[in-house]
KOLKOLKOL-853773 format. One line per 10 residues: their letters; for each residue y, z, x of C-alpha. Coordinates in Angstrom, 1 decimal, always signed. Example, Ala and Ser with C-alpha at 12.3 -4.5 7.8 and 13.67 -1.06 7.14 Angstrom:
<rs>
as) -4.5/+7.8/+12.3 ~ -1.1/+7.1/+13.7;
</rs>
This chain:
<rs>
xxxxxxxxxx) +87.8/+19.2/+152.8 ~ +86.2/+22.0/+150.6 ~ +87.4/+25.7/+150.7 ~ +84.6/+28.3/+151.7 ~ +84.6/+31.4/+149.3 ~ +85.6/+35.1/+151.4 ~ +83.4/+37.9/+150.3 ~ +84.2/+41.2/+152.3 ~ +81.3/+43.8/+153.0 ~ +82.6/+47.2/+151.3;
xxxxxxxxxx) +83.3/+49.1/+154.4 ~ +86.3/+46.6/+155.9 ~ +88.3/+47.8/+153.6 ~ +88.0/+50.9/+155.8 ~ +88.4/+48.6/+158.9 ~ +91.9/+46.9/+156.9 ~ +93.0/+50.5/+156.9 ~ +93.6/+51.1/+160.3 ~ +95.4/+47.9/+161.6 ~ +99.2/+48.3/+161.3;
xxxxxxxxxx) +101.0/+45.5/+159.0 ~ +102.0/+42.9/+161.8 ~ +98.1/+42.6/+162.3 ~ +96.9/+42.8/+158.5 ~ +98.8/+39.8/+157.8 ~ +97.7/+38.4/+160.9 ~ +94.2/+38.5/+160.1 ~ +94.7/+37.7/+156.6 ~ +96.2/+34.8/+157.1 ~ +93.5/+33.6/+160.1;
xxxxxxxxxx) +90.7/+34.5/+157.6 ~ +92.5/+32.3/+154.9 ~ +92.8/+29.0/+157.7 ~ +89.0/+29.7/+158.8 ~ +88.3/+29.6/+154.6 ~ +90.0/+26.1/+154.6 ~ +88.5/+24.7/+158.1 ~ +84.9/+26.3/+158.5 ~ +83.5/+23.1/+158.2 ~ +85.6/+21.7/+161.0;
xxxxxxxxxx) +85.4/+24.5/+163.7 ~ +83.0/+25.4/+166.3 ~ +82.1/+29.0/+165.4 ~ +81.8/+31.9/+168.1 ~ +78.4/+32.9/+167.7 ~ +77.8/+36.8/+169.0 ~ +74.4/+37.8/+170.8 ~ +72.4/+41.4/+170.1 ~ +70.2/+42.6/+167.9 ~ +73.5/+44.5/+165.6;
xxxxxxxxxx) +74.7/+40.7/+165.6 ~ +72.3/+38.2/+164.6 ~ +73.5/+35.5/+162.7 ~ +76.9/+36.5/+163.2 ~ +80.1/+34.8/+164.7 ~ +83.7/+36.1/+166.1 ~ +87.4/+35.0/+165.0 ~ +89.8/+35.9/+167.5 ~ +93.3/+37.1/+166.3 ~ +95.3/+38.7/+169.0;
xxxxxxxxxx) +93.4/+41.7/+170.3 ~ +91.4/+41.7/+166.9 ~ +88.2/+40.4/+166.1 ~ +86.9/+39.6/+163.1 ~ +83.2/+39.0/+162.5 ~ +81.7/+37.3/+159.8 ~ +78.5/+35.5/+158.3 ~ +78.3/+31.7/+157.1 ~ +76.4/+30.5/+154.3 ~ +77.5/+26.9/+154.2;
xxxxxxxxxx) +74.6/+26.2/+151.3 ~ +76.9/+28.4/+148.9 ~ +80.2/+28.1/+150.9 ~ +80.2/+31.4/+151.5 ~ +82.1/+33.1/+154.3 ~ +81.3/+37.0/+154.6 ~ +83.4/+39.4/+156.7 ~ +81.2/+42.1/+157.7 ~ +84.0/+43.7/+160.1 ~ +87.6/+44.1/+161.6;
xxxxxxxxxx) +88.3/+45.7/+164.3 ~ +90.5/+45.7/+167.8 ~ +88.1/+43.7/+171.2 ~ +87.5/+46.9/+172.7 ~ +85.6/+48.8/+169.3 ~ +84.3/+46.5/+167.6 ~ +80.9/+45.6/+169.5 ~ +80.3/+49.5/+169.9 ~ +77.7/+50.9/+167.4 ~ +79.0/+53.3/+164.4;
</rs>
């Protein structure tokens, strides 16, 4: 099993910001076991223009969505946020 690489888009660390510490870890530590198992998983692809190429992880009420580059083993996370914002345009 090979571990993916996690590259974070600049403004998540916005997105980190505003999840209290029960979820940070939370996320952290789903982002870490989807780094270890991407090539086992079926990934949530999303739908829209804003979301091409791009798939969901579900933690709790928080979704994080991310890129794949499996040629580089590459995981980017483009954005963190709770189910009911994060679909909505900035």
């Amino acid at each position: 099993m090979s571990r993916y690489r996690i590259e974070y888009l600049r403004t998540v660390k916005d997105d980190v910001r505003h999840l209290g510490n029960r979820e940070r870890e939370a996320v952290k530590s789903k982002i870490v076991w989807l780094s270890e198992y991407a090539d086992d998983i079926s990934h949530l692809a999303l739908h829209g223009k804003r979301f091409r190429s791009t798939f969901k992880l579900r933690v709790g009420d928080y979704r994080v969505v991310y890129s794949l580059d499996r040629k580089r083993k590459v995981i980017l996370i483009e954005l963190i946020g709770h189910r009911s914002e994060v679909y909505r345009e900035r």
